[in-house]
N, CA, C and O atoms as CSV, one atom per row, in Angstrom:
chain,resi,resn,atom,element,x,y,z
A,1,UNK,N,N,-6.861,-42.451,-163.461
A,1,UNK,CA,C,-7.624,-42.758,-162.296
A,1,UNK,C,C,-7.618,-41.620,-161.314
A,1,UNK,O,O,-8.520,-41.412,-160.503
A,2,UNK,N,N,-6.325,-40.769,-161.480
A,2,UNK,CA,C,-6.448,-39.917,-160.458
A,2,UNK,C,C,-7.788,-38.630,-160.430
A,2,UNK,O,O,-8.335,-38.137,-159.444
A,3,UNK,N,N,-8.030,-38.348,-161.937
A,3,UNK,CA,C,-9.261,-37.584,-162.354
A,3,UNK,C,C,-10.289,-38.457,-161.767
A,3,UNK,O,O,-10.870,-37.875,-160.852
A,4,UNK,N,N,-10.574,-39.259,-161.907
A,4,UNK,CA,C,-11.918,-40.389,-161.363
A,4,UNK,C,C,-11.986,-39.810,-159.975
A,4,UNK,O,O,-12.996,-39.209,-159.611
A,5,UNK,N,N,-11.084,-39.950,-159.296
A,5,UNK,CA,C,-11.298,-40.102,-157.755
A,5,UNK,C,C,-11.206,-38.186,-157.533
A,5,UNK,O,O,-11.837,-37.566,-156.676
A,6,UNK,N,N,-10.488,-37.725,-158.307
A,6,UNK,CA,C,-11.088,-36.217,-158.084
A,6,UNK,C,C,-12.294,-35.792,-158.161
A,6,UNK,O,O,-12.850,-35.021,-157.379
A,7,UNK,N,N,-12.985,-36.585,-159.680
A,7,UNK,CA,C,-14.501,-36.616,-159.722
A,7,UNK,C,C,-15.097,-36.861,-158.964
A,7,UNK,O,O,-16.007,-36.053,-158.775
A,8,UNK,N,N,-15.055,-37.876,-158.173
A,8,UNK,CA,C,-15.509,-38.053,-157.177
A,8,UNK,C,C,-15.556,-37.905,-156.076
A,8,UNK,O,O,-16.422,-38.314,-155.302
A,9,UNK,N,N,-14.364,-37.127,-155.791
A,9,UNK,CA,C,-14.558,-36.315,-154.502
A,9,UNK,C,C,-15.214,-34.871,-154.769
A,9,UNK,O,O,-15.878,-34.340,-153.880
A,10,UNK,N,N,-15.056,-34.378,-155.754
A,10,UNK,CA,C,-15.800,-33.146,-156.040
A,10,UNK,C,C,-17.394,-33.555,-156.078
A,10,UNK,O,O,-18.147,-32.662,-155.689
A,11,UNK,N,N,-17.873,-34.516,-156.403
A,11,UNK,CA,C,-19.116,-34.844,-156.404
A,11,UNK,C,C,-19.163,-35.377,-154.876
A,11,UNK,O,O,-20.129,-34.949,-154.244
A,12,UNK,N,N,-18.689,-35.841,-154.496
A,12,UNK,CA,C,-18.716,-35.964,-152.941
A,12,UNK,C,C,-19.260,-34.826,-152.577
A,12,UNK,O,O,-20.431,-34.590,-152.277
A,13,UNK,N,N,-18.225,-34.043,-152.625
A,13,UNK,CA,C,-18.528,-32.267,-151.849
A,13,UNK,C,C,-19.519,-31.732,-151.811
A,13,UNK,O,O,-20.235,-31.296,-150.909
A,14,UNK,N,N,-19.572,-31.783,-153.217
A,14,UNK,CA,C,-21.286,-31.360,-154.055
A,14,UNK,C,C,-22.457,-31.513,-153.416
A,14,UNK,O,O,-23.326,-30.654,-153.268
A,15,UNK,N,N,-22.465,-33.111,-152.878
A,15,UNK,CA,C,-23.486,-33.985,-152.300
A,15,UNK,C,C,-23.789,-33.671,-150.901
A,15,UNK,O,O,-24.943,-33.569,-150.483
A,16,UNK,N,N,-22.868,-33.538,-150.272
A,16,UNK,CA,C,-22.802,-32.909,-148.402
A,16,UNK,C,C,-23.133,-31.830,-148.655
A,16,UNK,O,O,-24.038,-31.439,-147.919
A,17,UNK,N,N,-22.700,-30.901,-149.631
A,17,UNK,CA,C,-22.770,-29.340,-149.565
A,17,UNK,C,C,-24.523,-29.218,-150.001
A,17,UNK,O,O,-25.167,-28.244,-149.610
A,18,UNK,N,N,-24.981,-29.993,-150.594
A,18,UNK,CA,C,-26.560,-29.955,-150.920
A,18,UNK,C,C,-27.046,-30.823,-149.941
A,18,UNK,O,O,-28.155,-30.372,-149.657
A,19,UNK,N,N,-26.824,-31.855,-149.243
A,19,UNK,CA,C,-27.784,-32.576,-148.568
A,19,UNK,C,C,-27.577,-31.440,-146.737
A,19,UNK,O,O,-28.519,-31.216,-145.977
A,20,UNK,N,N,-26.079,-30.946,-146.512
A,20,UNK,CA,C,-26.142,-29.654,-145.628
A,20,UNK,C,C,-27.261,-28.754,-145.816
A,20,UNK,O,O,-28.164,-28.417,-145.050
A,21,UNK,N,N,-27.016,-28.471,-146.902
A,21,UNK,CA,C,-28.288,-27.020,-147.333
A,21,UNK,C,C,-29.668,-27.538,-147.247
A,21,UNK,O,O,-30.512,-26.823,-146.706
A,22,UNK,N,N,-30.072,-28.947,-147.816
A,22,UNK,CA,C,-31.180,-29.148,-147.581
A,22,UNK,C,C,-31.947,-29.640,-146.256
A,22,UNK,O,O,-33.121,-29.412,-145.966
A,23,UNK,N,N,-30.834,-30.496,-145.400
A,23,UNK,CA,C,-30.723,-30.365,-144.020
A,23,UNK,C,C,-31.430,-28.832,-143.347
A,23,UNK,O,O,-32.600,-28.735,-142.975
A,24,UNK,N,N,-30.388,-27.701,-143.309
A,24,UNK,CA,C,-30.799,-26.436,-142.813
A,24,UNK,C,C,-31.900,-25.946,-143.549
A,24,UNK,O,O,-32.711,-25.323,-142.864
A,25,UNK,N,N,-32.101,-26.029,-144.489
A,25,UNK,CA,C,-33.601,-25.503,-145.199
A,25,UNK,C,C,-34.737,-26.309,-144.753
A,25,UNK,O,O,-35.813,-25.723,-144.634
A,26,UNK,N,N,-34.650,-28.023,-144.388
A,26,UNK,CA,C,-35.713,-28.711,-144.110
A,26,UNK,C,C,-35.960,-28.257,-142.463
A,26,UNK,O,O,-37.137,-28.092,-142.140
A,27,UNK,N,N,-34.996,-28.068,-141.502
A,27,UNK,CA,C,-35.011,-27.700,-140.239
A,27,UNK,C,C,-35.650,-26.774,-140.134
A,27,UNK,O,O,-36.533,-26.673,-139.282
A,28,UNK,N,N,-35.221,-25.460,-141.367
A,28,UNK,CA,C,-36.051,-24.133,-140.864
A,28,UNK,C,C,-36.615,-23.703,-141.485
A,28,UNK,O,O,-36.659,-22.473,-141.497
A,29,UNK,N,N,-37.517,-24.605,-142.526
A,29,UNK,CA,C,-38.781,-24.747,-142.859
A,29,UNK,C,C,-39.645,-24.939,-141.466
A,29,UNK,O,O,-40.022,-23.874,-140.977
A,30,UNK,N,N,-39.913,-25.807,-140.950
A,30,UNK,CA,C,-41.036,-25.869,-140.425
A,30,UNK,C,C,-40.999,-24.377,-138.785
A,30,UNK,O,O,-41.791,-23.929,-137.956
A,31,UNK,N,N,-39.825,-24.223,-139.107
A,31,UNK,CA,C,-39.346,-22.975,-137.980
A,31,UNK,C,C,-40.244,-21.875,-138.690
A,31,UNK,O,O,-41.238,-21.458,-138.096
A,32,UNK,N,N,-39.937,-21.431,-139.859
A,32,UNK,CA,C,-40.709,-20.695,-140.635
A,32,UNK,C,C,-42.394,-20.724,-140.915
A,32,UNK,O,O,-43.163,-19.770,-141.032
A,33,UNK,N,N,-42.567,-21.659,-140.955
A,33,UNK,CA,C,-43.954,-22.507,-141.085
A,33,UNK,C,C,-44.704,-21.907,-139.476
A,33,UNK,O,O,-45.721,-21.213,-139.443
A,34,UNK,N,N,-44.261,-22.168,-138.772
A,34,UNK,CA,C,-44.745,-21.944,-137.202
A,34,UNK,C,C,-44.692,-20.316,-137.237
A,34,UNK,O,O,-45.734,-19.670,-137.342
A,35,UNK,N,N,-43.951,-19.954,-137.182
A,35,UNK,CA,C,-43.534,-18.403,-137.208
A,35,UNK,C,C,-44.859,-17.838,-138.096
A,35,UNK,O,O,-45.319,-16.778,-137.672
A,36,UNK,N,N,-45.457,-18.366,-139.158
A,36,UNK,CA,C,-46.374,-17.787,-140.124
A,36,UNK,C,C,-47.612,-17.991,-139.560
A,36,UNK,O,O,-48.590,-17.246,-139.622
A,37,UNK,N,N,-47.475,-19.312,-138.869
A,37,UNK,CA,C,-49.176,-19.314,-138.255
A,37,UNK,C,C,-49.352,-19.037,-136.992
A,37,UNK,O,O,-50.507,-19.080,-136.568
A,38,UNK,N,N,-48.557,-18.781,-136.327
A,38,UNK,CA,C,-48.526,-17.677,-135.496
A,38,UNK,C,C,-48.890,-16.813,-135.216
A,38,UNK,O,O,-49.558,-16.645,-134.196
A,39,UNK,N,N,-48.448,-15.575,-136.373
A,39,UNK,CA,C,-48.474,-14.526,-137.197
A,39,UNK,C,C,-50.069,-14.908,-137.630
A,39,UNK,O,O,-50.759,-14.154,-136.944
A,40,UNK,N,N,-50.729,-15.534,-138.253
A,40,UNK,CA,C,-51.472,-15.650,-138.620
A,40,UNK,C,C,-52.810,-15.412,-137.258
A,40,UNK,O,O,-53.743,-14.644,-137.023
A,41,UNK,N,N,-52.097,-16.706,-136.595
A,41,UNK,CA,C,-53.344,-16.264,-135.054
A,41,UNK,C,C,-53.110,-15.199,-134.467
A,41,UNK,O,O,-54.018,-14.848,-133.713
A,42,UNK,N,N,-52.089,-14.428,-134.528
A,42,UNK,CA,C,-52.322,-13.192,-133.762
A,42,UNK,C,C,-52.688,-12.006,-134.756
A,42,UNK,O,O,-52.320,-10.918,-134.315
A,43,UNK,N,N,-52.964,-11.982,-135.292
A,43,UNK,CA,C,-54.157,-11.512,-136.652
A,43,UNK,C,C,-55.732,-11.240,-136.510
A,43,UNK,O,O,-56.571,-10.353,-136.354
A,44,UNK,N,N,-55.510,-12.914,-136.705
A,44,UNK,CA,C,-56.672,-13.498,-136.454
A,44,UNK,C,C,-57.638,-13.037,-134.939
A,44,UNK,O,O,-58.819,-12.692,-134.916
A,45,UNK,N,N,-56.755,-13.162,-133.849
A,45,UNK,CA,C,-57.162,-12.507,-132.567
A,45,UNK,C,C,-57.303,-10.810,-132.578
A,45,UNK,O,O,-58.078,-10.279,-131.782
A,46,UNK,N,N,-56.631,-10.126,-133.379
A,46,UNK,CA,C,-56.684,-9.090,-133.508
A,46,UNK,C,C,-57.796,-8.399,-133.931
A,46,UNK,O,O,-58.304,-7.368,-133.491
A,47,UNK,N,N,-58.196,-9.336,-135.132
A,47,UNK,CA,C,-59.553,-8.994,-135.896
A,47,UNK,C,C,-60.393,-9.389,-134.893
A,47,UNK,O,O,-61.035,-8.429,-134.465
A,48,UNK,N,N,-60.747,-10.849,-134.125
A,48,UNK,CA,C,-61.549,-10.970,-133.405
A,48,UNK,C,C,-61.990,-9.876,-132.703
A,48,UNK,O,O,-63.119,-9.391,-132.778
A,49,UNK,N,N,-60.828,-9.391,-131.831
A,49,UNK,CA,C,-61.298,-8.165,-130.924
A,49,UNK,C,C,-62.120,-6.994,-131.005
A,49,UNK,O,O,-62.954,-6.387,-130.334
A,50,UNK,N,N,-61.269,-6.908,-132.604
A,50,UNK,CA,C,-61.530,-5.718,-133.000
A,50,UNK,C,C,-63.327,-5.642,-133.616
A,50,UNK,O,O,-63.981,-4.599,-133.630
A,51,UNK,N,N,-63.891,-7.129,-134.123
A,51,UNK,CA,C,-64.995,-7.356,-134.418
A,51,UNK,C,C,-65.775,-7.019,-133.303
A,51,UNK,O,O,-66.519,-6.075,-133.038
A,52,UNK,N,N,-65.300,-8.351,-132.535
A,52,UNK,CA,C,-66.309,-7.721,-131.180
A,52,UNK,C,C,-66.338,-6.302,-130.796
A,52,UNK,O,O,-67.315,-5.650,-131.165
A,53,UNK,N,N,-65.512,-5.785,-130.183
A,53,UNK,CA,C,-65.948,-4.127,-129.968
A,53,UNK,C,C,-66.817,-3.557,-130.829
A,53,UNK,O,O,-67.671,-2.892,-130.243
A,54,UNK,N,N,-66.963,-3.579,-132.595
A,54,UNK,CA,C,-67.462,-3.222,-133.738
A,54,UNK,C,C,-69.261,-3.540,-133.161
A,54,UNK,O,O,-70.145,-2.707,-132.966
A,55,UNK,N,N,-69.311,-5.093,-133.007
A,55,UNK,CA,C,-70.490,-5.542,-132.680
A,55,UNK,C,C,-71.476,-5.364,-131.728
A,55,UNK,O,O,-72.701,-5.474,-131.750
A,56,UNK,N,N,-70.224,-4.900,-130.434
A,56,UNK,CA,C,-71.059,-4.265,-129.742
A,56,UNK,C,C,-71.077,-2.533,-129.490
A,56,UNK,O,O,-71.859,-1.883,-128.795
A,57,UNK,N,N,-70.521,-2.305,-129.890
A,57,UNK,CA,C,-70.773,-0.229,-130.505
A,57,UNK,C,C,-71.923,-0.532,-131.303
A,57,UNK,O,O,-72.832,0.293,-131.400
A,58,UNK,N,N,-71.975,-1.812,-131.973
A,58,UNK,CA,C,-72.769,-1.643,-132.954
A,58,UNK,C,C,-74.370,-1.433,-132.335
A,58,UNK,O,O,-75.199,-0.531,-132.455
A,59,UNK,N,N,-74.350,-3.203,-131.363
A,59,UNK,CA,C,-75.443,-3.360,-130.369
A,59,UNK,C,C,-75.761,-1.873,-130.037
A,59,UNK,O,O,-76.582,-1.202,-130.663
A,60,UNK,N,N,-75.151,-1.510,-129.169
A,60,UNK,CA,C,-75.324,-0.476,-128.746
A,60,UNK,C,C,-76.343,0.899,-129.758
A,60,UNK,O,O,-77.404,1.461,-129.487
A,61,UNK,N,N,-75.730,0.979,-130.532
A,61,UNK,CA,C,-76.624,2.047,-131.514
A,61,UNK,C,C,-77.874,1.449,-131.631
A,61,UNK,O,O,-78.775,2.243,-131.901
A,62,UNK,N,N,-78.126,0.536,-131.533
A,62,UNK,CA,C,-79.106,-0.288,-132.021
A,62,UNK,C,C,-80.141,0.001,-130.906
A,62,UNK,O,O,-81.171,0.585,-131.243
A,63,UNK,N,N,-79.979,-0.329,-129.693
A,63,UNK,CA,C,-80.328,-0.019,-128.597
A,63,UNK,C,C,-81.066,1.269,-128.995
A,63,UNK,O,O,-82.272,1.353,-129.226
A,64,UNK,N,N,-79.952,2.486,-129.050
A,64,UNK,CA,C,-80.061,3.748,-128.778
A,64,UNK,C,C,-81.535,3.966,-129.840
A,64,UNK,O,O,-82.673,4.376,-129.612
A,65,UNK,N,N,-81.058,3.624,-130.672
A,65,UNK,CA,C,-81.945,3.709,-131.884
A,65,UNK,C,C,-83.498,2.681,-131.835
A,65,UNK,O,O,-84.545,2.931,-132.432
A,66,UNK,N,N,-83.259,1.704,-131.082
A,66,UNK,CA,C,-84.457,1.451,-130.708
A,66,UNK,C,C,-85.437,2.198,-129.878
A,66,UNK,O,O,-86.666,2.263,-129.861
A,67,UNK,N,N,-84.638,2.647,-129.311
A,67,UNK,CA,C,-85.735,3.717,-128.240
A,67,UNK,C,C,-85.952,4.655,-128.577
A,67,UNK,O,O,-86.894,5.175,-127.980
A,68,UNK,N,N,-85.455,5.300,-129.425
A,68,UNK,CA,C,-85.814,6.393,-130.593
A,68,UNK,C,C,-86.811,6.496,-130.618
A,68,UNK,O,O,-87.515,7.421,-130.212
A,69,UNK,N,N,-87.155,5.242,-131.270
A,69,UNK,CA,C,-88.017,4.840,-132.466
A,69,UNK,C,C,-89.438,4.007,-131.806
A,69,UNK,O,O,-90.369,3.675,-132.539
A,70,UNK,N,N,-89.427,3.805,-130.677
A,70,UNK,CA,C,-90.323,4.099,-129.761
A,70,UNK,C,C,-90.696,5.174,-129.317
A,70,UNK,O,O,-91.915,5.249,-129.162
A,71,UNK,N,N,-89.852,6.444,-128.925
A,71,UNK,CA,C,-90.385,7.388,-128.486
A,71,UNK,C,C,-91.533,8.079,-128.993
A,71,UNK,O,O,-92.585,8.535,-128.543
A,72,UNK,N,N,-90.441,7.908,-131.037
A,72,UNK,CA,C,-91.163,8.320,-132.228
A,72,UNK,C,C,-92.506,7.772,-132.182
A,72,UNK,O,O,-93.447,8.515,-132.457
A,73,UNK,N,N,-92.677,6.744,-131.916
A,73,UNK,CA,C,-94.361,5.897,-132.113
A,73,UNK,C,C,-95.007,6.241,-130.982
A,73,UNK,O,O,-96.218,6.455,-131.037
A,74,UNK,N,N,-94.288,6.354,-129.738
A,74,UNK,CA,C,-95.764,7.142,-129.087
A,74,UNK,C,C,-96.175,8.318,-129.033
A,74,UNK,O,O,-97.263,8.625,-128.545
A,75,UNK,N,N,-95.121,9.352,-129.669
A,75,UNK,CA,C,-95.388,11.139,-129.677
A,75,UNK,C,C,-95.980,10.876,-130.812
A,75,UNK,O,O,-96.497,11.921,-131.207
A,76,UNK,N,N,-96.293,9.452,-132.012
A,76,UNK,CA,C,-97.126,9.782,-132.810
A,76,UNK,C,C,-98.689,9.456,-132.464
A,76,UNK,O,O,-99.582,10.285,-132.638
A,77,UNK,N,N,-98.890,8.219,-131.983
A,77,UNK,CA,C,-99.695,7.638,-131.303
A,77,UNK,C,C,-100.417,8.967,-130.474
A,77,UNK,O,O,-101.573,9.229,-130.807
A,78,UNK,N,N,-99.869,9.693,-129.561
A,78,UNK,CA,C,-100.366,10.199,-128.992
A,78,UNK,C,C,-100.856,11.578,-130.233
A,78,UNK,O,O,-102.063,11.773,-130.377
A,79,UNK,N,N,-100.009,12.306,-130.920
A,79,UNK,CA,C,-100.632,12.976,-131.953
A,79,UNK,C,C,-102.149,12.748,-132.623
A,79,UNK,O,O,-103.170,13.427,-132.732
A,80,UNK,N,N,-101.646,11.187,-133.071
A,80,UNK,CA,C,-102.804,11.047,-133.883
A,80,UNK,C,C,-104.071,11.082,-132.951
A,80,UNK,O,O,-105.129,11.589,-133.325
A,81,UNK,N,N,-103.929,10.620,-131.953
A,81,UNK,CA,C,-105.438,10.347,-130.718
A,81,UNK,C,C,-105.903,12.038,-130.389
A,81,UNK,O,O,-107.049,12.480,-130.467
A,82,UNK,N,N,-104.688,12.788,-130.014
A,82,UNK,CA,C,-105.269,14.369,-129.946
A,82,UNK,C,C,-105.680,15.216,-131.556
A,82,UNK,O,O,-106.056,16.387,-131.597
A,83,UNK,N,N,-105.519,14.399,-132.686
A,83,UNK,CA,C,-105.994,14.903,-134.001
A,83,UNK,C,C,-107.643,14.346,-133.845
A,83,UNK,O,O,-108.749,14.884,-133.888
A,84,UNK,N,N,-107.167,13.078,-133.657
A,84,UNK,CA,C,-108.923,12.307,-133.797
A,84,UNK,C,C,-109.700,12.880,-132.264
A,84,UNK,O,O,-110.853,12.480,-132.107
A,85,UNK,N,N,-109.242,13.583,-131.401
A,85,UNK,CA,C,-110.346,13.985,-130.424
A,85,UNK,C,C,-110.814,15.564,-130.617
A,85,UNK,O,O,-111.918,16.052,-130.375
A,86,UNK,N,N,-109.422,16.313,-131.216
A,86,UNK,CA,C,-110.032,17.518,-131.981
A,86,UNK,C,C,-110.484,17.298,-133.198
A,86,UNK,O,O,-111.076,18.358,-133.400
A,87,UNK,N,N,-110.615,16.699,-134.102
A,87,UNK,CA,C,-111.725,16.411,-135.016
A,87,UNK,C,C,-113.159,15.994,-134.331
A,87,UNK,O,O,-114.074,15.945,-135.154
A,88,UNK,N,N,-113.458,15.740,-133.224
A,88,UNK,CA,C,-114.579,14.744,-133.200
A,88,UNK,C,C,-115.121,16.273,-132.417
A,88,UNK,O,O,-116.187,16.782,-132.761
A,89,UNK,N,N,-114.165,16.954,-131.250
A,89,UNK,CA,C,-114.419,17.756,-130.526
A,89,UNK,C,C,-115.163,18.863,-132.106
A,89,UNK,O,O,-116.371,19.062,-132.233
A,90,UNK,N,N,-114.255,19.324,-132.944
A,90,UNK,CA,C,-114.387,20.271,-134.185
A,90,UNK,C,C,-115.731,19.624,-134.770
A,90,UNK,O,O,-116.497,20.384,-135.362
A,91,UNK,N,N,-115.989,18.584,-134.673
A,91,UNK,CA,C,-117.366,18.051,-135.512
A,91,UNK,C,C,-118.464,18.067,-134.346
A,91,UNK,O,O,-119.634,18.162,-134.717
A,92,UNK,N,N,-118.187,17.979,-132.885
A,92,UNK,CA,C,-119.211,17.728,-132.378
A,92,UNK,C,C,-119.613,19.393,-132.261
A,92,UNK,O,O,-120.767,19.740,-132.513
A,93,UNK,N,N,-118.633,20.336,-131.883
A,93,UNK,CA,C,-118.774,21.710,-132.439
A,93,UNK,C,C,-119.650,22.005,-133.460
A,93,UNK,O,O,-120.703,22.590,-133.206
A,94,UNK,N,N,-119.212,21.521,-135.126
A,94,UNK,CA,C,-120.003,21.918,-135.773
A,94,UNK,C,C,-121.536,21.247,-136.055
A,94,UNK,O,O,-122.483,21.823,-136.591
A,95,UNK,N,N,-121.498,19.725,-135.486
A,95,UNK,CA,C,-122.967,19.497,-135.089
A,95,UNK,C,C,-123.825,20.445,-134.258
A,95,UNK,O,O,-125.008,20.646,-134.528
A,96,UNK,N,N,-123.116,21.086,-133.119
A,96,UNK,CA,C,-123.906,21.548,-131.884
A,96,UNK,C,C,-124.429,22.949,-133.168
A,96,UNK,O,O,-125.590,23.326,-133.321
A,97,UNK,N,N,-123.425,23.394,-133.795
A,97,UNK,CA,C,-123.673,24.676,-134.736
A,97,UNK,C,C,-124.753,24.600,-135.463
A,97,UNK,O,O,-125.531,25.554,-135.447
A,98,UNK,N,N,-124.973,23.687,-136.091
A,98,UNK,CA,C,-126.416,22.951,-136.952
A,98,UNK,C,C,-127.624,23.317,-136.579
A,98,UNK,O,O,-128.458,23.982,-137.193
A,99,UNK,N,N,-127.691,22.513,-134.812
A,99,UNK,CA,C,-128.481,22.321,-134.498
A,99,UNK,C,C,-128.553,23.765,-133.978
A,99,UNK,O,O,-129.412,23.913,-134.846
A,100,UNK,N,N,-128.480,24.880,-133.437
A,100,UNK,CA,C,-128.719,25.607,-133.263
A,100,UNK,C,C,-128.684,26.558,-134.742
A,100,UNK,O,O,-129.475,27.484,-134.563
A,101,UNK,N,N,-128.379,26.608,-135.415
A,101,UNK,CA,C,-129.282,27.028,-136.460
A,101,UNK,C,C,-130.160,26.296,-137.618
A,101,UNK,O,O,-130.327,26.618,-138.795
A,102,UNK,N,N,-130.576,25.382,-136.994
A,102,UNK,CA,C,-131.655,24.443,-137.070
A,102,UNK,C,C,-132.813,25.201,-136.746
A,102,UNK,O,O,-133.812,25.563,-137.368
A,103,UNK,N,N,-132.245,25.376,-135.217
A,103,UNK,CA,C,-133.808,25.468,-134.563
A,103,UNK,C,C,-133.568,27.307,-134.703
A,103,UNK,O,O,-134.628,27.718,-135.174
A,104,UNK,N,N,-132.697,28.400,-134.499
A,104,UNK,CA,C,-133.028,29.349,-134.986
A,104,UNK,C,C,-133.461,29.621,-136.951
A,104,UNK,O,O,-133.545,30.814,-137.241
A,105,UNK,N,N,-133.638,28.896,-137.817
A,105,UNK,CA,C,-134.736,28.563,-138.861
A,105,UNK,C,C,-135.554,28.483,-139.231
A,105,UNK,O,O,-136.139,28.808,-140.264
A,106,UNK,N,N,-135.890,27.540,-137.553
A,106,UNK,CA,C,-137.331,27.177,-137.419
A,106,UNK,C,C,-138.056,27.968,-137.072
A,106,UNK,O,O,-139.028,28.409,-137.685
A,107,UNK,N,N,-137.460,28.403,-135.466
A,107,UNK,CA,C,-138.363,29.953,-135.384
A,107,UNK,C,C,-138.454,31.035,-136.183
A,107,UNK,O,O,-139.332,31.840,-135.876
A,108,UNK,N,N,-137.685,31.312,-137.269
A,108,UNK,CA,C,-137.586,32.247,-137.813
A,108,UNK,C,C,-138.735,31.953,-139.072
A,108,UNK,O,O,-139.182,32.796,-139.850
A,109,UNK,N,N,-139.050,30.549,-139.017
A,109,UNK,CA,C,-140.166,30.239,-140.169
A,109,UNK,C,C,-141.283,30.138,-139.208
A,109,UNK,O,O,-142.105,30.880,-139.747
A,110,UNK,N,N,-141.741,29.776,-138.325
A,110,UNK,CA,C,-142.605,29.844,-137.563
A,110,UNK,C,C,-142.984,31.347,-137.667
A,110,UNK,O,O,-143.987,31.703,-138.285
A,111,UNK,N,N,-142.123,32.246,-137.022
A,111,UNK,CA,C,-142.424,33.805,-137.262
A,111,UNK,C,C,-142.956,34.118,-138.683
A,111,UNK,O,O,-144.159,34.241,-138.916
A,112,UNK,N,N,-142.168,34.216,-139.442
A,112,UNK,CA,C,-142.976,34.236,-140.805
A,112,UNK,C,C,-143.873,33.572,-140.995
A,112,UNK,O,O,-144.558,34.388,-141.610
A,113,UNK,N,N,-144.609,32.468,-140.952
A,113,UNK,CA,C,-145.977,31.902,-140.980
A,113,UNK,C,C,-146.889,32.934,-140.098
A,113,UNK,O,O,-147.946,33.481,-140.413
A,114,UNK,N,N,-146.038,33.028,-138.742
A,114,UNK,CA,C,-147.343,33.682,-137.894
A,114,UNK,C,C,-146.971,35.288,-138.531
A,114,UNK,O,O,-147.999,35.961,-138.455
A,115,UNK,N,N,-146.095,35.899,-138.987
A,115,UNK,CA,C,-146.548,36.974,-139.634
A,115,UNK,C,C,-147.720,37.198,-140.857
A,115,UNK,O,O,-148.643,38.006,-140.964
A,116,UNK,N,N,-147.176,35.965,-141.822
A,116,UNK,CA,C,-148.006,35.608,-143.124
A,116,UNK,C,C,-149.471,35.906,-142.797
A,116,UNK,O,O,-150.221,36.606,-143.477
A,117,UNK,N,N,-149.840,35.121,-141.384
A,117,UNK,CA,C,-151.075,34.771,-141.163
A,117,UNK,C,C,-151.920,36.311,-140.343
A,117,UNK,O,O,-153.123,36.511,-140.170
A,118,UNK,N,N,-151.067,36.937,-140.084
A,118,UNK,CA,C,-151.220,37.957,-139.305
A,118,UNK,C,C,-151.594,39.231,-140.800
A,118,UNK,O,O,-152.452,40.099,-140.640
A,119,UNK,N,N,-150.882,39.122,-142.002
A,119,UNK,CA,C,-150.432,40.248,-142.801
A,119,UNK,C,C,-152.414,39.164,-143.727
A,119,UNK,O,O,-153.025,39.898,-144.504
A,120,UNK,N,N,-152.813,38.247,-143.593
A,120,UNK,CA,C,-153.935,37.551,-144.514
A,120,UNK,C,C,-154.892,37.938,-143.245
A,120,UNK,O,O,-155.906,38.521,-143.630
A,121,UNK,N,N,-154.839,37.801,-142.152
A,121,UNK,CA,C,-155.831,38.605,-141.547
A,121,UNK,C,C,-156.234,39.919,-141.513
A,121,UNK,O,O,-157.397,40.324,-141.520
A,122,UNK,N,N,-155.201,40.582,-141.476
A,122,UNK,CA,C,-155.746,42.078,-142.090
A,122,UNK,C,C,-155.755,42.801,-143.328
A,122,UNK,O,O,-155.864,44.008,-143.547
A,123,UNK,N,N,-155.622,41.853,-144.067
A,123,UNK,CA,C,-156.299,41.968,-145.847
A,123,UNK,C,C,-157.461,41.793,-145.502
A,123,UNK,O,O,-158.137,42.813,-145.369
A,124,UNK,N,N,-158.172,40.336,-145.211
A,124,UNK,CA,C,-159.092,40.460,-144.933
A,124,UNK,C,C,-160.257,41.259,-144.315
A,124,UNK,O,O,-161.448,41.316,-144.623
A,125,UNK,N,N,-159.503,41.887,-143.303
A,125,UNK,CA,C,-160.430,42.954,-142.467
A,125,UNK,C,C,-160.241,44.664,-143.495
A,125,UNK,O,O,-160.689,45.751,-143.132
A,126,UNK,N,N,-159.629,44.443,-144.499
A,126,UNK,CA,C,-159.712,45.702,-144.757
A,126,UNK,C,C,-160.427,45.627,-146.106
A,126,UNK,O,O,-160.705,46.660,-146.716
């Protein structure tokens, strides 16, 4: 009997010495647990911040780059309107060119007729 009750105090021991340990492990579990999400939100806030600033540097380029890209469309805008007024100016040029050697053509065929008629009149008289 005396082994029995040794057994059983050694299993006694056993039993406190594990329900102790699981005691302090169940306590600082959730100590641990907190500590992680914690850790976790101040992360989490970290990235936030760090997003936002990202988003708005980002805004920002965006901005910058929008007005760019306006500027770009009216130095083209305005290009294209001074291409299409020197073309029209260059065509109304080479219309005006036409017409003046149009009509220097004309006189110049007029002259030759009235020469023609001038060179058949004095065949005739001779």
């Amino acid at each position: 009997m005396a082994n029995l009750s040794h057994y059983d105090s050694d299993t006694l021991v056993e039993y406190t010495n594990e329900s102790q340990y699981n005691t302090v492990q169940n306590s600082t579990l959730p100590a641990l647990q907190d500590d992680l999400i914690l850790s976790v939100i101040e992360q989490l806030k970290t990235q936030v911040v760090n997003c936002t600033k990202i988003n708005q540097d980002n805004k920002h380029v965006n901005e910058l780059l929008t007005a760019e890209l306006e500027r770009y469309q009216n130095q083209e805008r305005i290009l294209t309107t001074q291409m299409n007024d020197d073309k029209k100016s260059t065509s109304y040029a080479h219309s005006a060119e036409i017409d003046t050697l149009k009509h220097t053509l004309s006189e110049h065929l007029k002259e030759k007729e009235s020469l023609e008629q001038k060179i058949t009149l004095l065949k005739n008289d001779f």
